[in-house]
SELUMSE-72841 format. One line per field, with one value per residue: residue number from 0; chain; x, y, z of N, C-alpha, C in turn. Coordinates in nm, 3 decimals, padded with zeros to 5 digits. Layout:
pos [NUM, ...]
unit [A, ...]
n_xx [X, ...]
n_yy [Y, ...]
n_zz [Z, ...]
ca_xx [X, ...]
ca_yy [Y, ...]
ca_zz [Z, ...]
c_xx [X, ...]
c_yy [Y, ...]
c_zz [Z, ...]
***
This chain:
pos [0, 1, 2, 3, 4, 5, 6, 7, 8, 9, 10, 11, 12, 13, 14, 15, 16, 17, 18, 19, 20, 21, 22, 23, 24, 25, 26, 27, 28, 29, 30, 31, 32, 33, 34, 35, 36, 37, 38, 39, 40, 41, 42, 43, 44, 45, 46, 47, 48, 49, 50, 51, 52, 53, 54, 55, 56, 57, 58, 59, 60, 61, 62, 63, 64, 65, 66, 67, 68, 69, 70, 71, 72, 73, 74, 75, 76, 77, 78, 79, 80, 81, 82, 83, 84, 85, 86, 87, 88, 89, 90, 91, 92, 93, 94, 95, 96, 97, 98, 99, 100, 101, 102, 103, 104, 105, 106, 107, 108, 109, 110, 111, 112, 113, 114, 115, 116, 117, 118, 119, 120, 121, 122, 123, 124, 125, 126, 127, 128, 129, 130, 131, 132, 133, 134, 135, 136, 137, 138, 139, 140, 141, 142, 143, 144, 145, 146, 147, 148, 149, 150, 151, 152, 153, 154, 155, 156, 157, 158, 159, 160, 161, 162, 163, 164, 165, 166, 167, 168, 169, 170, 171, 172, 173, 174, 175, 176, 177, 178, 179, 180, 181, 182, 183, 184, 185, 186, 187, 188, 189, 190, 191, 192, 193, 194, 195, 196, 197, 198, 199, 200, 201, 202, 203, 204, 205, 206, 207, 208, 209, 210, 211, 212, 213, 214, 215, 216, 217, 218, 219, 220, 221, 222, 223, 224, 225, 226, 227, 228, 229, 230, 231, 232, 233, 234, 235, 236, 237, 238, 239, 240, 241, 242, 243, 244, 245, 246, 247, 248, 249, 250, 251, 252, 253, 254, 255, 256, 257]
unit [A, A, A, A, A, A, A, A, A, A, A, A, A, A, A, A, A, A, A, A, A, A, A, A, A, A, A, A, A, A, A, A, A, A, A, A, A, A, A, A, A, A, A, A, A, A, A, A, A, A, A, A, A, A, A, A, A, A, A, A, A, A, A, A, A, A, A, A, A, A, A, A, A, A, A, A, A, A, A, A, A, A, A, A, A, A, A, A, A, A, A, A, A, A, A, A, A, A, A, A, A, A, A, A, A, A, A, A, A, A, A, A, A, A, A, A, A, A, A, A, A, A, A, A, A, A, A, A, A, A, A, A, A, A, A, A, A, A, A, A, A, A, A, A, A, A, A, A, A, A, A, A, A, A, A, A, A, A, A, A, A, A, A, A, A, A, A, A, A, A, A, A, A, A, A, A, A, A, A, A, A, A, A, A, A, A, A, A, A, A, A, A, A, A, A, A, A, A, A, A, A, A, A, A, A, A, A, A, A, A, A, A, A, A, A, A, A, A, A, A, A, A, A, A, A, A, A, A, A, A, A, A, A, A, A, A, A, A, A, A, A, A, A, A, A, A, A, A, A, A, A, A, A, A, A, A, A, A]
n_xx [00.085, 00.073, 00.177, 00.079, 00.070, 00.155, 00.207, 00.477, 00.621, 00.628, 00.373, 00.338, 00.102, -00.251, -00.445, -00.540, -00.568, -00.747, -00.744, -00.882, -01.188, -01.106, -01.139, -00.922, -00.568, -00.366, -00.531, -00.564, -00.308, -00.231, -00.412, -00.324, -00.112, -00.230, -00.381, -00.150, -00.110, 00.026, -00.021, -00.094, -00.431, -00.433, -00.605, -00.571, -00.666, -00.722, -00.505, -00.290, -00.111, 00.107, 00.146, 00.279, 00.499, 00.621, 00.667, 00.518, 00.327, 00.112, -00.141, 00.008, 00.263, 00.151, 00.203, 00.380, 00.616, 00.809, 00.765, 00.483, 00.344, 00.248, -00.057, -00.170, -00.478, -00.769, -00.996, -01.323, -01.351, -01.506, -01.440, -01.246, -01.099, -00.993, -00.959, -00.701, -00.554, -00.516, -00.394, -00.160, -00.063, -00.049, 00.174, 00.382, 00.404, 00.560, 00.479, 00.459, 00.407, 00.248, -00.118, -00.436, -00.744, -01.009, -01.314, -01.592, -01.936, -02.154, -02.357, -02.488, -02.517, -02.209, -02.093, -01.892, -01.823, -01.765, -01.706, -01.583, -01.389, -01.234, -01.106, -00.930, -00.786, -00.646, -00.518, -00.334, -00.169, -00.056, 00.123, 00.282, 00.217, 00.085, -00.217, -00.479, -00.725, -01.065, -01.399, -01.750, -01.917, -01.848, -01.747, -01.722, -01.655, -01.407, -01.286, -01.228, -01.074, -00.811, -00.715, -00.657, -00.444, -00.468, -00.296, -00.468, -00.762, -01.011, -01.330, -01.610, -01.769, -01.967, -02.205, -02.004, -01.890, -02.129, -02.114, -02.260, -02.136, -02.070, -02.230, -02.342, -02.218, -02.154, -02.104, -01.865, -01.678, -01.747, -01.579, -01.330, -01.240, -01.272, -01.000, -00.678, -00.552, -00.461, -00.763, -00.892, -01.086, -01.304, -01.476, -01.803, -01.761, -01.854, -01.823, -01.597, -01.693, -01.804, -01.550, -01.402, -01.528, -01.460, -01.274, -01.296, -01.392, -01.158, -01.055, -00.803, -00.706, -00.799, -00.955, -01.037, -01.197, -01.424, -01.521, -01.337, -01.244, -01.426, -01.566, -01.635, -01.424, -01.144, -00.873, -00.900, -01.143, -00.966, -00.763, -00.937, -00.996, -00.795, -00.692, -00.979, -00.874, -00.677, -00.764, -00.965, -00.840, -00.667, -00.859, -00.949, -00.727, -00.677, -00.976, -01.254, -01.523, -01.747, -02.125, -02.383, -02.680, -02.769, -02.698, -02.339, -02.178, -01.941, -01.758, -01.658, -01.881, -01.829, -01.728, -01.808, -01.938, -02.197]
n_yy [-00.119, 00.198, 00.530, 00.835, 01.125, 01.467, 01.777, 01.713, 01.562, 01.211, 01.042, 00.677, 00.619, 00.670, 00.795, 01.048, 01.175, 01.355, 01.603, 01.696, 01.650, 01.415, 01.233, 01.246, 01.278, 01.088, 00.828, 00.933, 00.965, 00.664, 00.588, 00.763, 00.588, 00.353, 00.373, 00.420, 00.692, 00.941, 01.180, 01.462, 01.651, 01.996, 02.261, 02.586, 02.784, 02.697, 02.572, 02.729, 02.926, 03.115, 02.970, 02.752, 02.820, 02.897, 02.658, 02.526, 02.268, 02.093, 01.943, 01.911, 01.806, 01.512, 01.423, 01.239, 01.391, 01.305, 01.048, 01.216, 01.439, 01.733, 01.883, 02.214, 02.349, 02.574, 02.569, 02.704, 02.980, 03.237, 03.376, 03.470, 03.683, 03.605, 03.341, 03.360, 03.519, 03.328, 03.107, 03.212, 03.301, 03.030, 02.915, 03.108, 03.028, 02.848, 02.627, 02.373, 02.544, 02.414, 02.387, 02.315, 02.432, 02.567, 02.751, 02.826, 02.819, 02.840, 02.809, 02.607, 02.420, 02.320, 02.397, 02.466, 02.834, 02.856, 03.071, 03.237, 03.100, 03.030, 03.290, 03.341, 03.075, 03.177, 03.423, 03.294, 03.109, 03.278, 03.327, 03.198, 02.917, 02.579, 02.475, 02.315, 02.281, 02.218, 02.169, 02.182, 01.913, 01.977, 01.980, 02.158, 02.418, 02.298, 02.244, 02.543, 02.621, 02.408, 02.586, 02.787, 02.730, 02.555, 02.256, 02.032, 01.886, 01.878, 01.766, 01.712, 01.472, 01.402, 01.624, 01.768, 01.569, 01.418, 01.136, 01.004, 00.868, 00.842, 01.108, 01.169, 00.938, 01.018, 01.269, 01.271, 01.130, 01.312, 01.499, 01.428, 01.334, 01.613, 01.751, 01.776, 01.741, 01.572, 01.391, 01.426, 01.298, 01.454, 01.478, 01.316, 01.059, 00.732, 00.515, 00.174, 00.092, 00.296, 00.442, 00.244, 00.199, 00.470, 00.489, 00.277, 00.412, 00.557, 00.783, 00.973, 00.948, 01.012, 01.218, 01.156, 01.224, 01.297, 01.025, 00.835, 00.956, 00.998, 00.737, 00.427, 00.319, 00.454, 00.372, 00.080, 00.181, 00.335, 00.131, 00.004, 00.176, 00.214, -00.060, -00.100, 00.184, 00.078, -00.146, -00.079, 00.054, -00.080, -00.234, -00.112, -00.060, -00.313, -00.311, -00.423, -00.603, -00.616, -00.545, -00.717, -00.819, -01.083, -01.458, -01.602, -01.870, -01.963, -02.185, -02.269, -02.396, -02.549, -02.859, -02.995, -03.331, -03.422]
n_zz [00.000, -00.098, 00.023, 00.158, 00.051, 00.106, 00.004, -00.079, 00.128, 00.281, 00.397, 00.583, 00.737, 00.638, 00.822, 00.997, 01.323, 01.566, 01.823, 02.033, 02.262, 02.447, 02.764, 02.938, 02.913, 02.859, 02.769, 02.545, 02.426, 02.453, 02.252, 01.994, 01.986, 01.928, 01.701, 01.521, 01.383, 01.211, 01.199, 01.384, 01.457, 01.625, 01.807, 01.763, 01.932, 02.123, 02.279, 02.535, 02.420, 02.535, 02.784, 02.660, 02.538, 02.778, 02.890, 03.007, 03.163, 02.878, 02.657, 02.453, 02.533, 02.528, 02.293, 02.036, 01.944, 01.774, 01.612, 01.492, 01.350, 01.421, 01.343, 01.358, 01.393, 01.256, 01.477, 01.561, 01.449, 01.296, 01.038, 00.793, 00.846, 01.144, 01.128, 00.959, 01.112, 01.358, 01.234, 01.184, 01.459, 01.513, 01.376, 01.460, 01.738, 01.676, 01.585, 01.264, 00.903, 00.792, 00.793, 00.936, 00.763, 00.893, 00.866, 01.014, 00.910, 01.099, 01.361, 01.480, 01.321, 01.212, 00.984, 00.718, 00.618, 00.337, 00.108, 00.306, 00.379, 00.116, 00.080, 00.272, 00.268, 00.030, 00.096, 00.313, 00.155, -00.028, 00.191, 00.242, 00.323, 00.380, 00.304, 00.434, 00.374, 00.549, 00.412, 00.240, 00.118, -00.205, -00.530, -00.690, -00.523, -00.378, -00.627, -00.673, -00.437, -00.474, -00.710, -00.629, -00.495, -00.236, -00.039, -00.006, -00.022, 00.219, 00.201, 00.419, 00.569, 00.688, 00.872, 01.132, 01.459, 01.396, 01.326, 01.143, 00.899, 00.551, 00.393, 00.080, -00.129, -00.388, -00.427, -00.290, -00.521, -00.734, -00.619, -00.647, -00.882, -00.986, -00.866, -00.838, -00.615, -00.300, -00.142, 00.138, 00.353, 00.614, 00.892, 01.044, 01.060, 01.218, 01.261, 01.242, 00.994, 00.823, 00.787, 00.636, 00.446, 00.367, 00.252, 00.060, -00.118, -00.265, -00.199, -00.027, 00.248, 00.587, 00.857, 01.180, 01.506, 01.689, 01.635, 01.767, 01.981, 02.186, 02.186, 02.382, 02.445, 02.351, 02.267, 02.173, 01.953, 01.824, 01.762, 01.604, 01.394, 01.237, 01.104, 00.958, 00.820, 00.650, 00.514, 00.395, 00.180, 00.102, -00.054, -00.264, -00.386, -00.509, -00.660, -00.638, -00.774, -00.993, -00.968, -00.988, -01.139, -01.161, -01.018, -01.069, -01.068, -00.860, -00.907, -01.218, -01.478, -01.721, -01.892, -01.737, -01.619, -01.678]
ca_xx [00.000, 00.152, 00.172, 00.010, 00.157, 00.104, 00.349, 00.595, 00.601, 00.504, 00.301, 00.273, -00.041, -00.337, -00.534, -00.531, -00.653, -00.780, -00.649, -01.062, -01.293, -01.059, -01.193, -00.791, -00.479, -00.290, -00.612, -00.538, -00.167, -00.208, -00.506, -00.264, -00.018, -00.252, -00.402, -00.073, -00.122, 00.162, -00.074, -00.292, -00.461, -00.481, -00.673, -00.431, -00.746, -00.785, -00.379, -00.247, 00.058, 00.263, 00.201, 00.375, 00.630, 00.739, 00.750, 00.428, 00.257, -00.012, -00.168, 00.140, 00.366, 00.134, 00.210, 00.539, 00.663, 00.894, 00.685, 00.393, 00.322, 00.128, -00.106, -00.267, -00.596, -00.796, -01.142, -01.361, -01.320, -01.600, -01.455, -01.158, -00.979, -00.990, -00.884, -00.568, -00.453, -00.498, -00.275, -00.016, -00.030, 00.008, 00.349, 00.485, 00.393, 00.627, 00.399, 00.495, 00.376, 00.121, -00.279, -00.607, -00.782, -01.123, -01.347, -01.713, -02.056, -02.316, -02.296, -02.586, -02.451, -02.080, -02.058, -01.809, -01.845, -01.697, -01.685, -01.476, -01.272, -01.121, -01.057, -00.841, -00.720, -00.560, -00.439, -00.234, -00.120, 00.062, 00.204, 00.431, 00.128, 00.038, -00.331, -00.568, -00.888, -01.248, -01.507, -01.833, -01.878, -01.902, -01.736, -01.721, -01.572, -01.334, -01.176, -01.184, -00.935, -00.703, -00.673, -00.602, -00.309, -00.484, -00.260, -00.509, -00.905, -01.141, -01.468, -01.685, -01.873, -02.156, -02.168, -01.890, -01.907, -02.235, -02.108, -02.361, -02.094, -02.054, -02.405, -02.303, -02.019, -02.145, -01.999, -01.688, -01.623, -01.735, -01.432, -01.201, -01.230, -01.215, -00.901, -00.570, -00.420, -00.526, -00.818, -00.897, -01.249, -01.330, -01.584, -01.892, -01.727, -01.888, -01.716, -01.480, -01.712, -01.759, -01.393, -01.351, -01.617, -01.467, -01.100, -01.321, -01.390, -01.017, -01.012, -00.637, -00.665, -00.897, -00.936, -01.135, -01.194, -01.506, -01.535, -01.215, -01.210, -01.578, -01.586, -01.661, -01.303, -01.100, -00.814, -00.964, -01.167, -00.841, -00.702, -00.983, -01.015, -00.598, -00.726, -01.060, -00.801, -00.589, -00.837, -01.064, -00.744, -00.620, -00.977, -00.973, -00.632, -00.744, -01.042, -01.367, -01.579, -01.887, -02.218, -02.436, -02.827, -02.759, -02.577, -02.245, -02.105, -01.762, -01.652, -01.674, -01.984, -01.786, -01.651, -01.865, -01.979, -02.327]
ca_yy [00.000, 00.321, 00.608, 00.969, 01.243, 01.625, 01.882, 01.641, 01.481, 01.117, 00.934, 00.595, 00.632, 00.758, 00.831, 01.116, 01.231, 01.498, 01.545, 01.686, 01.573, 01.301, 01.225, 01.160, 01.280, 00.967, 00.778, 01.024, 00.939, 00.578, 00.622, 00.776, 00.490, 00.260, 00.375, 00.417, 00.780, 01.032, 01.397, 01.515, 01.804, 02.054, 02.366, 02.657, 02.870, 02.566, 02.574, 02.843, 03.001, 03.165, 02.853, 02.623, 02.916, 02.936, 02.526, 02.480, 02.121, 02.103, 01.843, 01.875, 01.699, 01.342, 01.387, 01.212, 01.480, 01.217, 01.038, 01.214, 01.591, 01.829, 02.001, 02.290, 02.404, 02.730, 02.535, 02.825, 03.072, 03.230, 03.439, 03.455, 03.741, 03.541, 03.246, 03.363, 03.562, 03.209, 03.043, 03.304, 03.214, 02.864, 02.948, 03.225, 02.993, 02.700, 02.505, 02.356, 02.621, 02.335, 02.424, 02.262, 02.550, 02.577, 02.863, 02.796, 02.958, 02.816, 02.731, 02.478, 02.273, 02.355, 02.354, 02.552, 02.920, 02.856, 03.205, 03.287, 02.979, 03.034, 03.396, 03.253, 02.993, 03.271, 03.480, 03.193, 03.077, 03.389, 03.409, 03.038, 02.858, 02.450, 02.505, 02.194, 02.353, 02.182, 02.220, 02.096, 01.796, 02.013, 01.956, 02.327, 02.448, 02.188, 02.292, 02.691, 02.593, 02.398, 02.668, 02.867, 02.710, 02.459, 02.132, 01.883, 01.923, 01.827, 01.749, 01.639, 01.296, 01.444, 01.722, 01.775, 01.495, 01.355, 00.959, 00.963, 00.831, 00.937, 01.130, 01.112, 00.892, 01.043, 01.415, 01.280, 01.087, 01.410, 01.620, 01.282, 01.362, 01.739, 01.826, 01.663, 01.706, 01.514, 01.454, 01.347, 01.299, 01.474, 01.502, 01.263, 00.910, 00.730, 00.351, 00.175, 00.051, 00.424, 00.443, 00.143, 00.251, 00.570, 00.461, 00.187, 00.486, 00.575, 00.883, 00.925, 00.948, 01.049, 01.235, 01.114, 01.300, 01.231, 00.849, 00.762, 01.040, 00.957, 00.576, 00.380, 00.260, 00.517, 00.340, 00.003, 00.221, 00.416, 00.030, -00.033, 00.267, 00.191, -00.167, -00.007, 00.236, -00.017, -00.247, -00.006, 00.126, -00.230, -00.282, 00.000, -00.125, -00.407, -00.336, -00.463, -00.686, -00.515, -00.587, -00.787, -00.880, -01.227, -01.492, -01.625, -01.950, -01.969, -02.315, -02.301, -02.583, -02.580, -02.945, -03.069, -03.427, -03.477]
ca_zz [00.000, -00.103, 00.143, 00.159, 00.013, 00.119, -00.077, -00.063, 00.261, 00.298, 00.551, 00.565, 00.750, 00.612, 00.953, 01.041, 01.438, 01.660, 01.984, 02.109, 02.307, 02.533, 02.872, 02.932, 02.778, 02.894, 02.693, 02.376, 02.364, 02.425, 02.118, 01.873, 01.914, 01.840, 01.575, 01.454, 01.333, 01.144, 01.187, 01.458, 01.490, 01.734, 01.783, 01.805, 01.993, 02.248, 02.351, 02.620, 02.379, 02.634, 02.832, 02.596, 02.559, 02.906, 02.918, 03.151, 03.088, 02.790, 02.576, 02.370, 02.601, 02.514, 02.166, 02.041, 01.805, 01.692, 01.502, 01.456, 01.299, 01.467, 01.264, 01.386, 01.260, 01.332, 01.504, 01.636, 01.390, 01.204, 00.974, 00.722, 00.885, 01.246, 01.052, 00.873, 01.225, 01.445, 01.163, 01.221, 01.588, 01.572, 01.297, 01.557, 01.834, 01.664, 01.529, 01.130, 00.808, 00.759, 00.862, 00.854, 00.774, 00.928, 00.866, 01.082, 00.874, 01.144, 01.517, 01.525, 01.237, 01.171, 00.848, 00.651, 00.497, 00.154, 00.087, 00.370, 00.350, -00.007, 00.113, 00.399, 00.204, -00.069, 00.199, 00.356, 00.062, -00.062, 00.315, 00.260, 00.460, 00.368, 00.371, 00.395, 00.397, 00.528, 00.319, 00.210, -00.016, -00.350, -00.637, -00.773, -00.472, -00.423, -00.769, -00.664, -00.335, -00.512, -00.809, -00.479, -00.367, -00.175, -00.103, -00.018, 00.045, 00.301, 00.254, 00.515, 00.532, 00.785, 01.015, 01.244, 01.526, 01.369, 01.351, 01.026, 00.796, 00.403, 00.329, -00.025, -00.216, -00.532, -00.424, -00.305, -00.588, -00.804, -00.630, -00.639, -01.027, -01.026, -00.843, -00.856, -00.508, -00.204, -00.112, 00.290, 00.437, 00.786, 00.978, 00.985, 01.062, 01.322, 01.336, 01.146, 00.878, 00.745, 00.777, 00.552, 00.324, 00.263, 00.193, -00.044, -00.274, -00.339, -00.097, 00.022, 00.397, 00.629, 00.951, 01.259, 01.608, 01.782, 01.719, 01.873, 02.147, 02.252, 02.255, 02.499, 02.445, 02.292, 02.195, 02.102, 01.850, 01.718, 01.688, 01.445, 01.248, 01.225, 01.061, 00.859, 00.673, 00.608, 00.458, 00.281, 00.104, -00.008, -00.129, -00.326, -00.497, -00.533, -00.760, -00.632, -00.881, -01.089, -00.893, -01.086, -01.028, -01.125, -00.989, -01.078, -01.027, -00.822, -00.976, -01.375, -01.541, -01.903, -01.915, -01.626, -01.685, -01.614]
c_xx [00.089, 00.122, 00.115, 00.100, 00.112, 00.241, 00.483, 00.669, 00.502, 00.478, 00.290, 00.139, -00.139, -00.434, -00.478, -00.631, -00.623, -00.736, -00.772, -01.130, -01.241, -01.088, -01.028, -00.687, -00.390, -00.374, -00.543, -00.420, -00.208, -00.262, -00.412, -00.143, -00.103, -00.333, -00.275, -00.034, 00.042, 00.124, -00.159, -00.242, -00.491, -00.482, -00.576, -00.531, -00.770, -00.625, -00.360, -00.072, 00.174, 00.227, 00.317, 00.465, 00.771, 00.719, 00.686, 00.330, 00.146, -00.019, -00.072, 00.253, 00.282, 00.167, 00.361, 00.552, 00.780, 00.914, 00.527, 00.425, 00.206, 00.085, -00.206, -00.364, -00.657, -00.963, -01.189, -01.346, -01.436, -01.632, -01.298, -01.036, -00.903, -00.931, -00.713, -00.503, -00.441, -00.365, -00.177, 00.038, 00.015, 00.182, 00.439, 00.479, 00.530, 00.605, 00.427, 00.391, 00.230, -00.009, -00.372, -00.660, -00.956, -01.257, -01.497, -01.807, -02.165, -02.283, -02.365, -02.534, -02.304, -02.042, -01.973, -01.900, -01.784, -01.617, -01.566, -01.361, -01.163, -01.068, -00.953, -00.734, -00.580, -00.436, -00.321, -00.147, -00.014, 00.161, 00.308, 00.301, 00.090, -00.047, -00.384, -00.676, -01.040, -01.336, -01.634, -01.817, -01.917, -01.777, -01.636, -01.572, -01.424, -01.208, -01.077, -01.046, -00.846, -00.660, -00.624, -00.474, -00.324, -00.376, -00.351, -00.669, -00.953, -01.190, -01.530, -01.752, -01.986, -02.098, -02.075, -01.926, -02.047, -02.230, -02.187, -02.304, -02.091, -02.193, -02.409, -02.171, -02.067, -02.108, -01.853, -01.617, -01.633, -01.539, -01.351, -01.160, -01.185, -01.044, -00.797, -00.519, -00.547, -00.633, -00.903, -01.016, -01.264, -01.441, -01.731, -01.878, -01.806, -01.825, -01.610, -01.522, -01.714, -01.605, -01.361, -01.386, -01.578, -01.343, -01.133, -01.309, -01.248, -00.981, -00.862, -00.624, -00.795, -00.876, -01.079, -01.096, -01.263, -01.561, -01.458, -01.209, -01.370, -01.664, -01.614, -01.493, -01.178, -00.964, -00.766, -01.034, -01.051, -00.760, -00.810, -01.029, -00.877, -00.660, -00.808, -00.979, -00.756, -00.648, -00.880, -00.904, -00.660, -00.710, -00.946, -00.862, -00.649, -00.846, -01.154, -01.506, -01.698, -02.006, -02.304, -02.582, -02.834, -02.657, -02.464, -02.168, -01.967, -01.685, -01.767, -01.763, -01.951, -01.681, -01.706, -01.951, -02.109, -02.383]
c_yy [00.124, 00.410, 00.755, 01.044, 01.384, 01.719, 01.785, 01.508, 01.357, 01.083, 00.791, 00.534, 00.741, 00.836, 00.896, 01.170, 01.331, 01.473, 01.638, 01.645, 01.433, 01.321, 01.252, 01.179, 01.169, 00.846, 00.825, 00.961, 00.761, 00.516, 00.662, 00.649, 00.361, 00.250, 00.415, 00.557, 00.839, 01.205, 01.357, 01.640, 01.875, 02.206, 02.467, 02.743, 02.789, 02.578, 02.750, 02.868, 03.021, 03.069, 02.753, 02.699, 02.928, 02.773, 02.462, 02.366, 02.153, 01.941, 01.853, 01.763, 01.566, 01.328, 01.371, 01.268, 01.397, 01.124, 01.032, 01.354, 01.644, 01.915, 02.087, 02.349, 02.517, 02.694, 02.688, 02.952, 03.120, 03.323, 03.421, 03.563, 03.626, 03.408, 03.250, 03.408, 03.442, 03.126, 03.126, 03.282, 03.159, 02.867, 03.044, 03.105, 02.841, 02.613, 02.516, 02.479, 02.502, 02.390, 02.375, 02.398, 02.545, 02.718, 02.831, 02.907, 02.986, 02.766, 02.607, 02.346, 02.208, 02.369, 02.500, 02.669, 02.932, 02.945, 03.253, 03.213, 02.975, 03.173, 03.371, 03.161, 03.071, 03.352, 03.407, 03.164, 03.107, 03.410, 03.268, 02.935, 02.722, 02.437, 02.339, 02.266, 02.218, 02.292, 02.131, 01.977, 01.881, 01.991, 02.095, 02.410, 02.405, 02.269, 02.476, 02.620, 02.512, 02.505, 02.814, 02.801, 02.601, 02.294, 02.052, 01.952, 01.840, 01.779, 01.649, 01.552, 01.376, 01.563, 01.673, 01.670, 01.405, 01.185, 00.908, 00.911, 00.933, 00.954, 01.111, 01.086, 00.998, 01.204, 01.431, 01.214, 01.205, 01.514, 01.530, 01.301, 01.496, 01.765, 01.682, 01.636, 01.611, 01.526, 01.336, 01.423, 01.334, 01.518, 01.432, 01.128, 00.858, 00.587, 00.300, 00.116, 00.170, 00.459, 00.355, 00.235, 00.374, 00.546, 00.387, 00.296, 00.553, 00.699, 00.848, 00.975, 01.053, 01.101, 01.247, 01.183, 01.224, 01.098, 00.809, 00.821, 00.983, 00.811, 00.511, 00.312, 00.334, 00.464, 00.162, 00.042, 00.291, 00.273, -00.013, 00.032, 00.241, 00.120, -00.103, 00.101, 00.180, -00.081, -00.224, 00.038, 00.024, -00.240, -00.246, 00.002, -00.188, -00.438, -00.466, -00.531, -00.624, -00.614, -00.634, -00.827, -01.032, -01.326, -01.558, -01.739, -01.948, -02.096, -02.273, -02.414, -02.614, -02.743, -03.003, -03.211, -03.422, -03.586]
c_zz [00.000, 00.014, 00.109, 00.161, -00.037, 00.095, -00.034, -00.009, 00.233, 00.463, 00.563, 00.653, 00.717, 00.715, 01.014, 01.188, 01.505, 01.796, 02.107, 02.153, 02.443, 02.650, 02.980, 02.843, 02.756, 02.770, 02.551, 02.322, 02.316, 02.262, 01.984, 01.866, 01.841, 01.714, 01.465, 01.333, 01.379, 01.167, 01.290, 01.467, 01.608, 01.732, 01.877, 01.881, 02.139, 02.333, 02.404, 02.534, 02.463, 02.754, 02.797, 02.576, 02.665, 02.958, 03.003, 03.036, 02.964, 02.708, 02.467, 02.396, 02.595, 02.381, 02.138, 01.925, 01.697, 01.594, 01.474, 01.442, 01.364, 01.333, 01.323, 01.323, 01.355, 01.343, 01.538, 01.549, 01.308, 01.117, 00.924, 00.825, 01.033, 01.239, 01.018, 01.063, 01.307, 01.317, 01.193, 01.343, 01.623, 01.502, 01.439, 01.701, 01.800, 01.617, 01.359, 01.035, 00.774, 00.844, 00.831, 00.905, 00.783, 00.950, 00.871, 00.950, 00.989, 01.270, 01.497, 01.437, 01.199, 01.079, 00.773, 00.631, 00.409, 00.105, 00.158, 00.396, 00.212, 00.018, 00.217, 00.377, 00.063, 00.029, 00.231, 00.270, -00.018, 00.044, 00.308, 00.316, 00.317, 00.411, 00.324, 00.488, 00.429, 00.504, 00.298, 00.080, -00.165, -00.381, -00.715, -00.635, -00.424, -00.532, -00.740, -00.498, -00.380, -00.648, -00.660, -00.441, -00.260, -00.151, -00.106, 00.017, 00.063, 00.276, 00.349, 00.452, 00.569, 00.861, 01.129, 01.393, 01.533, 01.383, 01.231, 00.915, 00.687, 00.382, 00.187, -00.114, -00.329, -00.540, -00.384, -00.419, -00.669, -00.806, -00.624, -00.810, -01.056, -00.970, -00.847, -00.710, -00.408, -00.144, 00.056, 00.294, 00.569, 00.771, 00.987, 01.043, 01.227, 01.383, 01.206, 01.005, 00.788, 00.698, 00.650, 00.422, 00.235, 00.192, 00.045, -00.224, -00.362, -00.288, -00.049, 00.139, 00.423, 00.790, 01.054, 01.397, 01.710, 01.830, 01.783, 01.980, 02.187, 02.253, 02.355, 02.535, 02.348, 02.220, 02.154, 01.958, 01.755, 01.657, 01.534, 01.339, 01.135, 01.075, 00.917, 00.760, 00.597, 00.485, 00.361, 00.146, 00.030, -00.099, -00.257, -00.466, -00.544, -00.629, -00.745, -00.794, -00.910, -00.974, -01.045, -00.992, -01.032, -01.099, -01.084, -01.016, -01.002, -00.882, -01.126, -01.409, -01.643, -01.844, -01.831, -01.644, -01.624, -01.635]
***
């Protein structure tokens, strides 16, 4: 299985996690080893700056920077300017030129503003910044953020900690066609068959939060999303067989004596 590749940089895991929502940062850590994750994210509005400055404990110290990448993203934000200045933050604060770039339209649902997201996304872009923008499942837009500068895009499965799976394959496969660079599924996943399912469609990595932090077993579930990427992403090489309404004998009847 080949490995994931963002401006350059590989991964050889595609699972990507959040470091939100843990009951337990001791849980979290043990969670990213076993799902065996290369990126998590963490919300540069959620960390105390001139804490981690002057060397006082944070949910940084469970993460093994050694092999795994922090990526900071700008949760909480609900507007482009507020956006681009939290990315500047997390860069001045230390944190890699890389960003998941998150730009809120709606409290109740979460769902991207588009609008203010490719504005955010340009901005960055011109400043040196490795934007990976969420976005909705379109197609159209999609195309406008990587003609931006975009490296890799988003789109969501379901609303932000929904668990509802892929609402539709037939818009991620749309932007799986339009753009060329990477394109990772957040937000939506709820177990590890979604997980499978989405890797099945040829998506190149995916990032999960609330099912693994809010399990009943947090890093039992990060072992089998680990697995579920894995699987779905062989599948997917692999080349799944045409569905058919009728059946198909597994042993051959040409030469069969009767």
């Amino acid at each position: 299985m080949n490995s994931l590749k963002i401006e350059g940089k590989e991964y050889a895991s595609r699972l990507i996690l959040g470091t939100g929502k843990y009951d337990d940062l001791d849980v979290m850590r043990k969670a990213f080893e076993a799902g065996g994750t290369q990126i998590v994210t963490v919300a540069v509005r959620r960390i105390d700056l001139d804490a981690v400055k002057a060397g006082k404990p944070s949910l940084l110290d469970y993460i093994d920077t050694e092999k795994i990448t922090i990526l900071p993203n700008t949760a909480a934000c609900y507007n482009a300017d507020e956006a681009v200045r939290t990315a500047r933050l997390g860069r001045a604060a230390g944190f890699s030129d890389m960003v998941k770039l998150e730009v809120i339209g709606d409290e109740k649902t979460l769902l991207p503003d588009t609008e203010q997201l490719l504005r955010a996304t340009e901005t960055l872009v011109k400043e040196g910044f490795t934007v990976l923008p969420y976005t909705n499942d379109d197609p159209i837009m999609a195309k406008k953020l990587e003609d931006a500068g975009a490296a890799t895009v988003m789109p969501l499965a379901a609303p932000i900690g929904s668990g509802m799976g892929i609402q539709s394959e037939l818009n991620i496969q749309l932007i799986m066609e339009a753009v060329s660079v990477p394109v990772i599924v957040d937000a939506g996943v709820g177990t590890a068959s979604d997980a499978c399912r989405a890797m099945e469609l040829g998506i190149d990595g995916i990032l999960i939060n609330t099912a693994v932090a809010q399990a009943r077993d947090p890093v039992k579930m990060a072992k089998a999303m680990r697995d579920a990427v894995v699987a779905g992403r062989l599948a997917y090489e692999a080349g799944r067989i045409p569905k058919k309404p009728y059946a198909s004998a597994s042993s051959p009847t040409e030469g069969v004596v009767r």
